[in-house]
Each structure stands twice: as C-alpha cells, then as structure tokens.
C-alpha positions in Angstrom: -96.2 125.4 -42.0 -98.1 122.5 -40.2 -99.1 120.3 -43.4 -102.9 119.2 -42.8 -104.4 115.4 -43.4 -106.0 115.5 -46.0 -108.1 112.2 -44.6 -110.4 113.0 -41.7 -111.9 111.2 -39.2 -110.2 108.2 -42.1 -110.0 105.4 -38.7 -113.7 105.4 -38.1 -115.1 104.9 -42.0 -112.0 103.0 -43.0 -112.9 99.7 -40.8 -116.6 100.3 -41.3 -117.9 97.1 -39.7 -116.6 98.3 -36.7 -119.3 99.2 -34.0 -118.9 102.7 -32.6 -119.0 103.6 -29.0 -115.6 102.7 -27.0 -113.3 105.3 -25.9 -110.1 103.8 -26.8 -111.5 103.3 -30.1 -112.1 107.1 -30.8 -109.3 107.9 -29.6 -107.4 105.9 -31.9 -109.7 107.2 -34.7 -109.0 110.9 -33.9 -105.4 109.9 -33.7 -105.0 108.5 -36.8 -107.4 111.3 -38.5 -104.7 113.4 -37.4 -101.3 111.5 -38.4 -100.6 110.6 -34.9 -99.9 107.6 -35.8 -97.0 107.0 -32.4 -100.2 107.7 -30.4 -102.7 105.2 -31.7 -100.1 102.8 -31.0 -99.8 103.4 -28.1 -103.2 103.5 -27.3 -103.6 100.0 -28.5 -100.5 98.9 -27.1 -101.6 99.6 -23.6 -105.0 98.1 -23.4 -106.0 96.1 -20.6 -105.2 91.8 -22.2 -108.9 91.0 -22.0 -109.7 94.0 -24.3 -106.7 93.1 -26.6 -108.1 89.6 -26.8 -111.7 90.3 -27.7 -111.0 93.2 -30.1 -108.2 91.6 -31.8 -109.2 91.6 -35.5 -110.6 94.6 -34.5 -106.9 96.2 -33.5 -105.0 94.2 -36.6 -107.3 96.3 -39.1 -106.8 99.7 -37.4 -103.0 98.7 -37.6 -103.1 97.7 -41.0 -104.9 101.0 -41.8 -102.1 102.9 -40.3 -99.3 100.7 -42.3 -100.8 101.3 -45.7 -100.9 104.9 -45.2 -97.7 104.5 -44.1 -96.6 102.3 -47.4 -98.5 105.2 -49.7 -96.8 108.1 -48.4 -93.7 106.8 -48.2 -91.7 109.3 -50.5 -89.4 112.1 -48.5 -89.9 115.6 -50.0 -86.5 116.0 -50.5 -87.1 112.2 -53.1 -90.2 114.3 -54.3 -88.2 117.5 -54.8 -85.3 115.6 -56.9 -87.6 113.6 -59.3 -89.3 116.7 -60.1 -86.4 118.4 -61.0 -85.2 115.6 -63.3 -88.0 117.1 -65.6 -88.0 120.0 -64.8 -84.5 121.0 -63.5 -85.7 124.7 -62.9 -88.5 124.4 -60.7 -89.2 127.0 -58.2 -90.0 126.6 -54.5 -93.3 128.3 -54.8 -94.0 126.0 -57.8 -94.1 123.2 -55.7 -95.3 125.3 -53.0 -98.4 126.0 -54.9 -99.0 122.5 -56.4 -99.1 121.1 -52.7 -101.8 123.7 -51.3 -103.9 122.8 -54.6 -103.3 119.1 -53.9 -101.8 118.4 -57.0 -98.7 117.4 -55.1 -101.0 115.0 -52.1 -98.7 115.1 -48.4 -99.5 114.1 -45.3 -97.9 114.9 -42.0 -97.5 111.3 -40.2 -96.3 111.6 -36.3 -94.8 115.4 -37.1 -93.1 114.5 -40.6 -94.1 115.5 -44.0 -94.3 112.6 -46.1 -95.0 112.4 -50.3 -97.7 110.3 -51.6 -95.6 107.4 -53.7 -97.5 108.6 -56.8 -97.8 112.2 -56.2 -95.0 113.1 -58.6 -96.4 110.4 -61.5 -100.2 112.6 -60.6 -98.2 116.1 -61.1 -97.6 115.4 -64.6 -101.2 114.7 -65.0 -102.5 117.6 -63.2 -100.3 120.3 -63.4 -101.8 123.3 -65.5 -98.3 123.3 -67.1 -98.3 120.1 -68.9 -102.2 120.5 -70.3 -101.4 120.3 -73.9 -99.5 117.1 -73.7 -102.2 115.6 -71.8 -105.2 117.0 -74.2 -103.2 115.2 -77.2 -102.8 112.0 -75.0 -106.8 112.3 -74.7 -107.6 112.5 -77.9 -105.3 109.4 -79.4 -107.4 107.3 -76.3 -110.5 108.7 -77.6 -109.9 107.6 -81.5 -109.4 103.7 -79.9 -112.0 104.0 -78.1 -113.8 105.1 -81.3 -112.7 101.6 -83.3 -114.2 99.7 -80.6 -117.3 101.4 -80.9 -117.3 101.2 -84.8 -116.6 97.7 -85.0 -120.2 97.2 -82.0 -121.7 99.1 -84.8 -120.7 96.4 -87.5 -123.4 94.2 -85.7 -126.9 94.0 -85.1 -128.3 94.1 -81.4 -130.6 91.2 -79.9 -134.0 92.4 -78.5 -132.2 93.3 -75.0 -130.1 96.3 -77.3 -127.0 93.3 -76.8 -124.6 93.3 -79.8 -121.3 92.4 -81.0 -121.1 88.9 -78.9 -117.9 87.7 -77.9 -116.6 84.6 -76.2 -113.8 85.5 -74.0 -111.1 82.5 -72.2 -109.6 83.7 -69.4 -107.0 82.1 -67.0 -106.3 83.8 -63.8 -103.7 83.3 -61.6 -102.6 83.9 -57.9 -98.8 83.6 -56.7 -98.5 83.5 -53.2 -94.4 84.3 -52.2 -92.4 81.7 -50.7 -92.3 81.6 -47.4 -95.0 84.4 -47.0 -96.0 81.9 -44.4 -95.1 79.1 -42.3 -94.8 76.0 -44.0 -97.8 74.0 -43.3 -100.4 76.7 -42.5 -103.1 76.5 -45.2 -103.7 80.0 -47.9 -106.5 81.0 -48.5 -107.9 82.6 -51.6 -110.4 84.4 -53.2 -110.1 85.8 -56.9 -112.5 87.2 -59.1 -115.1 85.6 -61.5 -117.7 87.0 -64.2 -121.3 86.8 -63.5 -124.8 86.4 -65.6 -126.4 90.1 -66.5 -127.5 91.2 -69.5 -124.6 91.5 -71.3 -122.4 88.8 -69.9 -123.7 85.2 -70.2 -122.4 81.6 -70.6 -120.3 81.5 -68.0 -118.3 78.1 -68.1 -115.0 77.3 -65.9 -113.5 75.1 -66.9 -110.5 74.1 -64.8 -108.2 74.9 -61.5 -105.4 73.0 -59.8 -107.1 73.1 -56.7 -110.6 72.5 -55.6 -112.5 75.6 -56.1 -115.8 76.6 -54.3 -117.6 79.5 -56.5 -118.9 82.2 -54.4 -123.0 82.5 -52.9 -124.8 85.4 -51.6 -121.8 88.0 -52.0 -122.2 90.8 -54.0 -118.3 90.4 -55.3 -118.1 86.8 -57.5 -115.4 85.0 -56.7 -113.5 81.6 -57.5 -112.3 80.3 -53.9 -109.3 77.9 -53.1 -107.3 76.7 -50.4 -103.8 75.0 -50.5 -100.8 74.1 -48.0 -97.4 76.3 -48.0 -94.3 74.4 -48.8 -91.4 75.8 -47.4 -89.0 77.8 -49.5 -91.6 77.2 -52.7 -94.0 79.7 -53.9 -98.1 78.8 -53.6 -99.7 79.2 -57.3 -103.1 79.3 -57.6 -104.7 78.8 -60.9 -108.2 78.7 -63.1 -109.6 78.9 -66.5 -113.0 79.9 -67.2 -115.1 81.5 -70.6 -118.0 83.4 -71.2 -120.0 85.5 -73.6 -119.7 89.5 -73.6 -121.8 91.7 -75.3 -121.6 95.4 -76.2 -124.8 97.8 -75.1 -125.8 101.3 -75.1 -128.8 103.3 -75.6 -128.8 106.5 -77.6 -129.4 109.6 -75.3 -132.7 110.5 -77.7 -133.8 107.0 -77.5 -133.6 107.1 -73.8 -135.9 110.1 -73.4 -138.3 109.0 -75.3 -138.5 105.8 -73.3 -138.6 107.2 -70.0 -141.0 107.2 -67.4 -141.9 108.2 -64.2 -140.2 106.4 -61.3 -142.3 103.9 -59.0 -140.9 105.9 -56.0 -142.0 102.9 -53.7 -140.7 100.2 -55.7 -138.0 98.4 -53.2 -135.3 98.8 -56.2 -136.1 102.8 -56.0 -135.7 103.3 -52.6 -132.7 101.1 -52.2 -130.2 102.6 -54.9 -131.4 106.3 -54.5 -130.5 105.9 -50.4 -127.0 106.4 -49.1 -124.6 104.0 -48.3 -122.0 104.0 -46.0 -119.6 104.3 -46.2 -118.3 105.6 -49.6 -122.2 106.9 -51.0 -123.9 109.2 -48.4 -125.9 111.9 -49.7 -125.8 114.9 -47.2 -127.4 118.3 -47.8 -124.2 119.3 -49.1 -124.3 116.8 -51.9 -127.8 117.4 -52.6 -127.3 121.0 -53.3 -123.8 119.9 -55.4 -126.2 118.2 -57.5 -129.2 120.3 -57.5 -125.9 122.9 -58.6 -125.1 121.0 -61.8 -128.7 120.3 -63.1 -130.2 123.4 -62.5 -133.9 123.5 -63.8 -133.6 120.1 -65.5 -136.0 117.8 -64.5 -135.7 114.8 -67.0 -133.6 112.4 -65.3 -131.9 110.9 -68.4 -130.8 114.5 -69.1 -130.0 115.2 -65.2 -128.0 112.2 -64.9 -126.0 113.3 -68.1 -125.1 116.5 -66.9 -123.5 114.7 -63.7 -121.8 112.8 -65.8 -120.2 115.8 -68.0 -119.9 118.0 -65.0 -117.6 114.8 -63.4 -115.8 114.4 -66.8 -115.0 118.2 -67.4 -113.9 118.7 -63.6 -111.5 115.8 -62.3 -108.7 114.5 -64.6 -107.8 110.9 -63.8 -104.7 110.1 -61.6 -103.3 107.7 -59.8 -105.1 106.5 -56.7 -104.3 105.9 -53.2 -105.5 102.6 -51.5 -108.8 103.2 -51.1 -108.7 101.1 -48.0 -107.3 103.9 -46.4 -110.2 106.3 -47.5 -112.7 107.1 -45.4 -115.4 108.6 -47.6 -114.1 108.4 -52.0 -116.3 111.0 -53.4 -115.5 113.6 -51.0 -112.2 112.5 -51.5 -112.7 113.6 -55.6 -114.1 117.0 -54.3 -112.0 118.0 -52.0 -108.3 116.8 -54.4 -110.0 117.8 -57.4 -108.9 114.5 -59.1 -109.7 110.7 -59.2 -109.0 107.0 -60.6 -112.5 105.6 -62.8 -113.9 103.9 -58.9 -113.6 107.4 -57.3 -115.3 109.3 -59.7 -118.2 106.5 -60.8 -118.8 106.6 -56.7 -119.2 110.1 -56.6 -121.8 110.2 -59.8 -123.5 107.2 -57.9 -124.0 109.4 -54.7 -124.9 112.7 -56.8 -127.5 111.2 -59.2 -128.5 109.0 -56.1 -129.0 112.8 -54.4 -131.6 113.6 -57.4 -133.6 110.5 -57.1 -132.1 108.9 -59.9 -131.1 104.5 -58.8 -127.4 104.0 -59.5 -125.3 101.5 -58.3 -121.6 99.9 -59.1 -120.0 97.8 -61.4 -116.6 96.5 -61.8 -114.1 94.5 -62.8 -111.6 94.0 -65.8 -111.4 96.0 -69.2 -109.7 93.8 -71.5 -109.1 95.9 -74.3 -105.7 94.9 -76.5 -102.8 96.2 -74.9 -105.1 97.8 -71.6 -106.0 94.8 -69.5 -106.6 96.1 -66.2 -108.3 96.8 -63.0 -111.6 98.9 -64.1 -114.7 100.5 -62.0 -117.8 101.7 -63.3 -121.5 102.3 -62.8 -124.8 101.6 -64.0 -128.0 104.0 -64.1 -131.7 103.0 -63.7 -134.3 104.7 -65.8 -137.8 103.6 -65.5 -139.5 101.6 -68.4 -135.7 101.1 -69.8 -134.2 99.2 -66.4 -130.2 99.4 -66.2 -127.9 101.3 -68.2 -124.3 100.7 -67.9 -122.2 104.5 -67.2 -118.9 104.6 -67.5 -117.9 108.0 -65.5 -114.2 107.3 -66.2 -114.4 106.7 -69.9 -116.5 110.0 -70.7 -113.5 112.0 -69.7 -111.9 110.6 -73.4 -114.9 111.3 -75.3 -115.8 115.0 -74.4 -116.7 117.5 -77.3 -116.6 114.7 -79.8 -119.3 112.7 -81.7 -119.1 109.9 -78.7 -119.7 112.3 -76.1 -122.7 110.9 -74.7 -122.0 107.3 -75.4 -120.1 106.2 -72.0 -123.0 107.9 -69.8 -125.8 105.1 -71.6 -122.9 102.4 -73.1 -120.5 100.4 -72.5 -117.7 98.6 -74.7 -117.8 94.9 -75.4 -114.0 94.7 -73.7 -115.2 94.1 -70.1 -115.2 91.3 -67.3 -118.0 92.5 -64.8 -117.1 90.9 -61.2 -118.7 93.1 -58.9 -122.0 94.2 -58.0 -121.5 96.5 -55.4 -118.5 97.6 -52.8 -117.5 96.1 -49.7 -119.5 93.3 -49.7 -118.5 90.5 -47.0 -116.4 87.6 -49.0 -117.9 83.8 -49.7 -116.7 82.0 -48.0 -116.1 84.8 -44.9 -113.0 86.6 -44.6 -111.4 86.8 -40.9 -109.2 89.5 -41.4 -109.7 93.0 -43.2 -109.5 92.9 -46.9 -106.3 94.3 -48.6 -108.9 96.3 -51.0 -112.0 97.0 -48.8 -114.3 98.5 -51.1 -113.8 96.4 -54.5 -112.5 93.3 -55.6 -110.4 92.5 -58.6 -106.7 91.4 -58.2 -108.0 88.5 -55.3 -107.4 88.3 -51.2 -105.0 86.1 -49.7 -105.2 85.5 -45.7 -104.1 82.8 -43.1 -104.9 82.0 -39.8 -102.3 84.4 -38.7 -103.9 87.6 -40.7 -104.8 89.2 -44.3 -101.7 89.0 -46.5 -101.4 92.3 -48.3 -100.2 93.0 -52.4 -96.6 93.2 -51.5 -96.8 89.2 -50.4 -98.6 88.1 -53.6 -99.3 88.6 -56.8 -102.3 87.9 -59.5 -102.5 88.1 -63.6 -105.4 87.9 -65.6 -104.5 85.9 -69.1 -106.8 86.8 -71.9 -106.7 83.5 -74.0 -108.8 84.8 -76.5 -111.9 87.0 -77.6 -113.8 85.9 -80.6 -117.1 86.8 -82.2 -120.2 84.9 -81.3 -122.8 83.9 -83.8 -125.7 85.6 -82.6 -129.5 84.8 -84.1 -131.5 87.8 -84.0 -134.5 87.8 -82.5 
C-alpha cells in the first residue's frame, strides 16, 4: 500500500519568507509535499541560469529542506523491523502494521521508497498502548522532582511582582565548529543564545568571550554573535561566559480569577497575540471550533485557558521530534500524529487559546535543572489586570491528577534560561542562508559565505557554572 506524507504542502510553509507566485516554485512545493523529491531536483536543476542566479538562497533552502527530511527518515523498515524485535522478539506484522496507520510508527514515502523516521522506534516505546504502565511510573518519579523544586520556591518569600526563590546562575556556552567544515581562511559566523531582562530574569552580566562579541538588537531571539577565521585541519571554538538572576513565579489558579478582568479588545497587545501567525499559529475555523470543543460553556478565560492546557496534557504524550524546519504548520502536526516534543504542543495551546481570544505568545530556551540541562520551549498567557503568566504546556503532562496539577498552566520553575521571545524571528546581525532550526533558537547557527552549516558540522554545550540563592529584600 502507497504510504502517504504525512507533511503537506511542507515546501511552501517550510521557507516562509519565500514570496509565492512562480510556477517552478509550486511545482517544487507540490513535489516535495508529495515525496518527489527526484522531481524537485530536477525542476531546480533545469532552470533557465538567470533564474538560478537570482533565486539562489532561495533554491539552497528548498534543497536543504529536502536533505533534512532526508537525514530524519533515514532508517529502512527492514532497520525499523529488527530493532523492534530486539524488544520485542515476537512482534506481529499487523502490530507494526497498526502502529504505522496510527502514526505511532511516523514513515514517509521519499521518491517511491518507504523510509522510518530515525526516532520512530525510540517514540514507539513511548506511545505504544502496550508499554503504558512503564511510562505512567516513569511520569510519576518526574512529577515528585518536579515537586522538590517547587517546595524548595515555597521556602521563599515572593517580591511584589509574585518573583521568589532568586538565583544567580554562571553559564559558559560554547560552539565547536569541525575542522575543515570549511575552507581555511573563509570567516564563521556565529550566533548562540543569550538570556534577556523580563520579570523573572534580571542582572544579566557577560562577562567574557575569546572573540569579539556583538550582542543581538531588534531580534526577537537574543543572541551573543562572533566571527573568526578557519584554520586548516584545526577545529573553530567559540566561547562566552555570562550570569544572571532567575526567579521562580506562579499565580494560584483561585488567585488568578479573582484578579481577572475584562480584556481591552483594542489594546495593540490584544489584537496582536490573539491574531494568527504564520506560519506555525493560524487559527482557522477548524481550530476555532477545536477550542470552542474543549471549553464548552466556560467563559472565564483563566478557566478556558486551563482547560486547553489539560485537554493538551491528557491527549499527546511527549516524543521525540522531527526538525521542525521541515514542518510546515507544528500544531497541526500534534493533531494529526497525536503526539509532540514541549515546542509542538505550547504552539498548538498558543494557537487554541489565541482562537478564544485569550493573548499567548512563546517562550524558550534552556531548563537547567540538575541532571536535565536541555533544549526547552514554552509559553506564556496574558490575563488582563494580572499581565503575563508563564505556561508550561509540556510540564503539565507530569503533574496531572496530582496536588501540582494546575501549577505549570500559571508557573514556572526557577531552573530556566529564557532566550526567545517568539519563533522565527530574522537573526542580529542578518543571516544569509536558512537557519538550521527555523522556528527557535537554542543550540546557535553557524554559516559562511558558501551557505548555513547544519548540526552534523558543529556542535554547542551549555556549562552550568553554578546556581546559587540570591538575597532578596522584600518589598
């Protein structure tokens, strides 16, 4: 049977500053929506030389597109079929049968071959209905650390803002670029992420690089950028230390409602993060009616946006992602897989609670909780006569039917490193080439004159230095 993309139209969203209108661009977009990838190639291949001149970033991103699909479903089923069976050495063909057509197992036909998504056996053991017990205990251990952290928030008092449990985090980040990744000569450039002031981060000091750093202006992604020359056979290393103060904040569900007010539906700030954007957050009728779905007669937003917030917990387990480069719109992505990483499902609460009138926008970055520093995307929610809330959508999905239940959806833990404002922002200084990660920005960009260098020509590690209290005066 014919295996079905589960990506459409992914060319045309997936470079979204591209301007629509030329038939050899939809052509390629339809190809490449379809798997046809040969085609595309082709397509591009065979354009007249002035055309390939003038649209040549423009080609080198549709061609990237197709090579990280490529390097994400790269897994034969007959590799897919044999590390199943390592676990489970008596698994049927209608087993796996089953788990593809419920997407539990994620293929893709590419130029008339099935191939595996890399992680798509790692995601089984996550999804499967068969391995649901293991995964409820694994839940519940996460949800008594997250618990600690929250107790030990509690230990302190909050400022006036509802800011407690100060901390002043060092960090050193650092960027690798491999040898001979380039030409020797030709200069890197690099871009790698950096904390910025809001309410619950403040302070923020660097200290030192070993290059000449320019911090970023105007760009909704803060970034620390550098440039250096390649030395032949010699890796490029890239390198900065920076601290700041991080502070824990929530505000208790009953609290909330009481606050509440009415929203100033012509306010600029209303009307700008209760609109779609493209093109990851675009509320269409049938996302207005998802969400209309979940709240039912509810009309207090505070309880609305809460029930989005469960209704995403309760529904999509985490597992790993593909590169959401390759994506052409996340949240649908969630609803039609049935699963998502913590950026895929806080975009799809953006767009639903956006669909209700309720402001949400993103937020991203690092967690640096002991032993879990990583990559980590959330949200936050606007409630009038309150302002911004963080929401964590991925975090809820460890807390449900227990006494923290409601904490993620108006809190957030004092372990964080918020970088990013928003998704998909253009770089500062400008980027030439398409970004390896389109829509957010955490590990850093690398590019040269010659193109965007992708993850497999670098790499990047966050060093947490330390993380010790603050003394805080309350006020």
């Amino acid at each position: 049977m014919k295996i079905r993309n589960t990506i459409l139209l992914a060319g045309m969203a997936l470079v979204s500053f591209m301007a629509n209108g030329s038939d050899w661009l939809t052509q390629v977009n339809n190809c490449i929506a379809c798997g046809e990838f040969a085609r595309a190639e082709k397509v591009m291949n065979k354009l007249p030389k002035k055309t390939r001149t003038a649209q040549a970033v423009r080609i080198d991103s549709l061609k990237t597109i197709m090579e990280r699909i490529r390097k994400d479903f790269n897994m034969t089923p007959e590799q897919g079929v044999a590390l199943i069976r390592e676990k489970m050495p008596n698994v049927t063909d209608a087993q796996i049968a089953n788990w593809k057509s419920t997407r539990k197992l994620e293929v893709m036909e590419i130029d008339g071959r099935e191939w595996w998504f890399r992680k798509s056996v790692r995601n089984l053991w996550l999804l499967g209905d068969e391995f649901a017990q293991i995964n409820e205990e694994e839940r519940k251990e996460t949800y008594q650390t997250r618990r600690r952290y929250f107790l030990q928030a509690m230990r302190s008092a909050p400022d006036r803002w509802g800011v407690r449990n100060w901390q002043r985090a060092n960090i050193t980040f650092s960027l690798d670029v491999d040898a001979d990744a380039v030409p020797a000569g030709e200069t890197l450039r690099v871009w790698m992420p950096f904390p910025y002031e809001n309410m619950r981060q403040r302070n923020i000091n660097y200290v030192e690089g070993n290059h000449p750093a320019t911090m970023s202006t105007g760009s909704k992604h803060h970034t620390v950028y550098m440039e250096a020359v390649a030395e032949a056979g010699k890796p490029t290393h890239f390198e900065f230390t920076f601290t700041y103060e991080v502070g824990e904040r929530h505000i208790a569900q009953q609290d909330l409602r009481a606050m509440v007010e009415p929203y100033n539906v012509e306010s600029e700030l209303y009307k700008t993060y209760t609109a779609s954007e493209a093109p990851h957050m675009i509320i269409t009728d049938e996302m207005r009616q998802l969400a209309q779905n979940i709240v039912g007669d509810e009309e207090n937003p505070v309880m609305q946006a809460y029930m989005v917030y469960q209704w995403i917990s309760r529904t999509f387990p985490w597992a790993g992602a593909r590169e959401y480069s390759t994506l052409a719109n996340i949240p649908q992505y969630v609803l039609d897989n049935k699963h998502g990483d913590c950026g895929q499902v806080t975009l799809l609460y953006i767009t639903l609670v956006r669909a209700l009138g309720i402001p949400a926008r993103w937020e991203s970055g690092w967690m640096l909780h002991p032993g879990e520093v990583n990559w980590h995307d959330w949200g936050e929610t606007f409630f009038q006569g309150v302002g911004w809330v963080p929401t964590d959508q991925s975090f809820g999905r460890s807390s449900i039917d227990t006494p923290m239940d409601a904490y993620y959806a108006t809190g957030i833990d004092v372990y964080r490193m918020a970088t990013n404002e928003g998704v998909g922002d253009q770089l500062s200084p400008p980027k030439t080439y398409i970004r390896s990660e389109t829509v957010d920005f955490q590990p850093g960009e690398v590019e040269w004159r010659g193109g965007n260098l992708y993850y497999d020509k670098w790499h990047s590690h966050l060093e947490v230095n330390g993380i010790t209290p603050v003394s805080v005066l309350i006020q």
